[in-house]
C-alpha positions in Angstrom: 78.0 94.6 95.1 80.7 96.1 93.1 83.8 94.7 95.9 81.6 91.1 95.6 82.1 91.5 91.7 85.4 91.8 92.1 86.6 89.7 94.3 84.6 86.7 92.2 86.6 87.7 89.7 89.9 87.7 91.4 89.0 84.0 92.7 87.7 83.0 89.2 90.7 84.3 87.6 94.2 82.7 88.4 95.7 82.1 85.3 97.6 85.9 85.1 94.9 86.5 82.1 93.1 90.2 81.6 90.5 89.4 84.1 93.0 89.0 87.0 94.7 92.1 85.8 91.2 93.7 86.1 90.8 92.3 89.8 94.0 93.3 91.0 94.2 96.8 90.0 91.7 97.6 93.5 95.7 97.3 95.0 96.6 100.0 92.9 96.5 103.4 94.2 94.9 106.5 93.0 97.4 108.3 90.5 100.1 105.6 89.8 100.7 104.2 86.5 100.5 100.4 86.0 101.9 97.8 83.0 102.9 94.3 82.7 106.0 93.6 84.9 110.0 92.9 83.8 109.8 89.1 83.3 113.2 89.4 86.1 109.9 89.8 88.4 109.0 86.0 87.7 106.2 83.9 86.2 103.9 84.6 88.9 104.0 88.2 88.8 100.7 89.6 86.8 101.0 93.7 87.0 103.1 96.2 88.2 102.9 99.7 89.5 105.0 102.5 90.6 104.4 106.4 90.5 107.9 109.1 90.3 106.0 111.7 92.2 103.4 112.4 95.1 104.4 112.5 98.7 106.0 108.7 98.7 108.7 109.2 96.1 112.0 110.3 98.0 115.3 110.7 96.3 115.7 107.7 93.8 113.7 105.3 95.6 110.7 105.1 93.3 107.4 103.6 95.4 106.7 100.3 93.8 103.8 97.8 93.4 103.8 94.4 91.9 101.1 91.6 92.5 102.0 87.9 92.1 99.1 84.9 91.8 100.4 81.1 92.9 98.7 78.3 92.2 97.9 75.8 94.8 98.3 75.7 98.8 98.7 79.0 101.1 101.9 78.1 102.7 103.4 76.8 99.6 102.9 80.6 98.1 103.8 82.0 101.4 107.2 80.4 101.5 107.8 81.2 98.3 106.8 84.8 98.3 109.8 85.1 101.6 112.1 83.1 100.0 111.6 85.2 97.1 112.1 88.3 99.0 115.0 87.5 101.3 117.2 86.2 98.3 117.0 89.5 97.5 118.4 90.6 100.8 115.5 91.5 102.9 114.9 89.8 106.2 111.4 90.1 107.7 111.5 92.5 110.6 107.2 91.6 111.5 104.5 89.5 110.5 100.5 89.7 111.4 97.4 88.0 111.0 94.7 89.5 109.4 91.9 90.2 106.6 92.3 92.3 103.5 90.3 92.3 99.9 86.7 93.1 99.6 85.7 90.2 100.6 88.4 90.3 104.1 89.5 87.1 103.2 92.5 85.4 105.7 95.7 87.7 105.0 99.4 87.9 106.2 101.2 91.3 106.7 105.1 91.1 106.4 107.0 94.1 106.4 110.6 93.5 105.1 113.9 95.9 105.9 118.0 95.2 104.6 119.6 94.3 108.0 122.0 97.1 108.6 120.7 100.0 106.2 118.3 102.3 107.3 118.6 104.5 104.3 117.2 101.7 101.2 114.1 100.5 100.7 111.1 98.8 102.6 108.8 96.2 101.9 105.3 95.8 102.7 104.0 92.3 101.3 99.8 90.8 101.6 99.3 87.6 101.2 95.7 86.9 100.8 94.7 83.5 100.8 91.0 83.2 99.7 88.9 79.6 100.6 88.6 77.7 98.0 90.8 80.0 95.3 94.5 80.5 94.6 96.7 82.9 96.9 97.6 85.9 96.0 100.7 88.6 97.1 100.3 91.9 97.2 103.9 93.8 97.5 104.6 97.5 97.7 108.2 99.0 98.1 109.2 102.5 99.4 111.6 104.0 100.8 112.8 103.6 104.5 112.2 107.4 104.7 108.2 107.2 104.5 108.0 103.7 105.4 106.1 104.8 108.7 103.3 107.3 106.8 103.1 104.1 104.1 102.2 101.8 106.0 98.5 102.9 107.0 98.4 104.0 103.0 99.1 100.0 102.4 97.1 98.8 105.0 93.8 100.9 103.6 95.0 100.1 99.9 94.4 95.9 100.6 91.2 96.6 103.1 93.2 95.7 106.1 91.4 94.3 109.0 94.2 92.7 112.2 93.1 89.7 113.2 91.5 90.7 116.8 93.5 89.3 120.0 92.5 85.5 121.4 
């Protein structure tokens, strides 16, 4: 009842208000300290993250969350959310199909790497796209270093489900 409660809320709530700060913080994990975000982050972005210890932090890199809501179409915020992230220098090294929230609502993994640097930082990125309600992006950084062992930690964090083979 409690994930149902929440993810109502998350759908109900797309206007970057307190009650979709209060949905998103499911994506936040156990121990890390969360705020409003830099506006540099954009006018979609509704709450940051990020945690200087446990076993993701690794030299400077810093594990990072920050969650952006779009208004509108699925594809519209999809393409945005890349363009976003490869003007920034990241190039999308996979993509999958799948579920994630509560409520295992149609989801897209992208994991994004800087072409040529093994050493910097990695992004994992959710877009969940629920029926009926505004999509919303899910985006965690860490370091190339753990990128392997964080992955599963994201994954579990969004409730993700792959989209079984045709």
């Amino acid at each position: 009842m409690r994930a149902l409660l929440l993810w109502l809320s998350l759908s109900a709530a797309t206007d970057g208000g307190p009650d979709l700060k209060a949905a998103v913080a499911s994506f936040i994990p156990s121990g890390w300290e969360s705020g409003d975000c830099p506006a540099s982050y954009g006018k979609n972005t509704v709450l940051c993250a990020a945690t200087d210890s446990g076993p993701f932090r690794v030299d400077r890199h810093v594990p990072t969350l920050f969650v952006r809501a779009f208004k509108g179409a699925c594809e519209k915020a999809r393409d945005e959310a890349r363009r976003d992230t490869e003007s920034k220098g990241f190039a999308t090294s996979s993509e999958a199909t799948g579920r994630c929230g509560p409520s295992q609502v149609p989801c897209v993994e992208r994991v994004y790497r800087v072409p040529g640097s093994p050493t910097t930082a990695v992004g994992f990125e959710y877009l969940l796209c629920p029926r009926g309600g505004d999509p919303l992006v899910v985006s965690y950084g860490v370091s190339d270093k753990v990128s392997a062992s964080f992955q599963p930690f994201a994954r579990t964090q969004v409730r993700w489900t792959p989209e079984a083979p045709h």
